[in-house]
N, C-alpha and C positions, 0 to 999 in steps of 0.2 A: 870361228869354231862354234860359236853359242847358234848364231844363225844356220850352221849345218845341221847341228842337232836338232834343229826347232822343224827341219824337213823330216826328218826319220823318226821323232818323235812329238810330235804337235803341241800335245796335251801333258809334256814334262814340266813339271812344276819346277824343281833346281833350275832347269835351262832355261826357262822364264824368269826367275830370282836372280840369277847372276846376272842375265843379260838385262836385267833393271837396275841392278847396283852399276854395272859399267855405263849404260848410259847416262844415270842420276851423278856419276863421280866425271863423264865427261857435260858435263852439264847439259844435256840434252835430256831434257825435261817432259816433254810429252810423248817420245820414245819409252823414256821410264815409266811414266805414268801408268799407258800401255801395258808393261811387262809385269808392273805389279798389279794391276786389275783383272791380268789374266790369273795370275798368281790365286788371287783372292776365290774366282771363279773357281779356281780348280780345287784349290782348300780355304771353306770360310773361314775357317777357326784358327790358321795358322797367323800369327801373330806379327810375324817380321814385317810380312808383305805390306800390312795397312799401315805398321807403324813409317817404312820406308814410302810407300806412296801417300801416308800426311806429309812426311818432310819435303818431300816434291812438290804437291800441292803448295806447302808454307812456300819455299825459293818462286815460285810461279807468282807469288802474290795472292794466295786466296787462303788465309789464315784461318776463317771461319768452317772450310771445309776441313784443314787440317787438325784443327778443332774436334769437330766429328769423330774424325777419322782413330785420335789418340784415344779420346774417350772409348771406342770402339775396342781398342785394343785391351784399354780395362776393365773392360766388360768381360772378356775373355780370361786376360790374366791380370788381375788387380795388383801383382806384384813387378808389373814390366818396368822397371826406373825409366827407362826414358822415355816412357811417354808422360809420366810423373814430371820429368824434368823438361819436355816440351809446353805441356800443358804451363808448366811454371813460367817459361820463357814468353809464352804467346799473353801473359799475363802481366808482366811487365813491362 
């Protein structure tokens, strides 16, 4: 469905977002990654996308980026818990 949308609508952010959460939840990691960078491109400010494409990054192995990537999201909103509570996890 998410892929038909993404023909009639290119630059839909929702159909971007979902179809990054279903591939990040079937563990298909660089698919996701993908859909949240689109994401990010189409709105920098929104907050989900970076917080979901650090946790992609973290499962992938690359901690340091996911690092960034939460800090990122607090730069935006300083009140986001879970990147609060990622940043805490990548810490211990």
């Amino acid at each position: 469905i998410y892929k038909s949308a993404m023909e009639v609508r290119p630059d839909d952010f929702g159909t971007h977002f979902h179809l990054g959460t279903l591939y990040a939840d079937q563990g298909q990691l660089e698919q996701a990654m993908a859909a949240f960078e689109k994401c990010i491109e189409l709105e920098p400010e929104a907050t989900e996308p970076l917080f979901n494409l650090g946790l992609a990054r973290f499962k992938a192995g690359d901690p340091d980026s996911a690092s960034r990537l939460y800090r990122a999201v607090l730069d935006i909103d300083p009140m986001f818990p879970g990147a609060w509570l990622a940043l805490g996890t990548l810490r211990s």
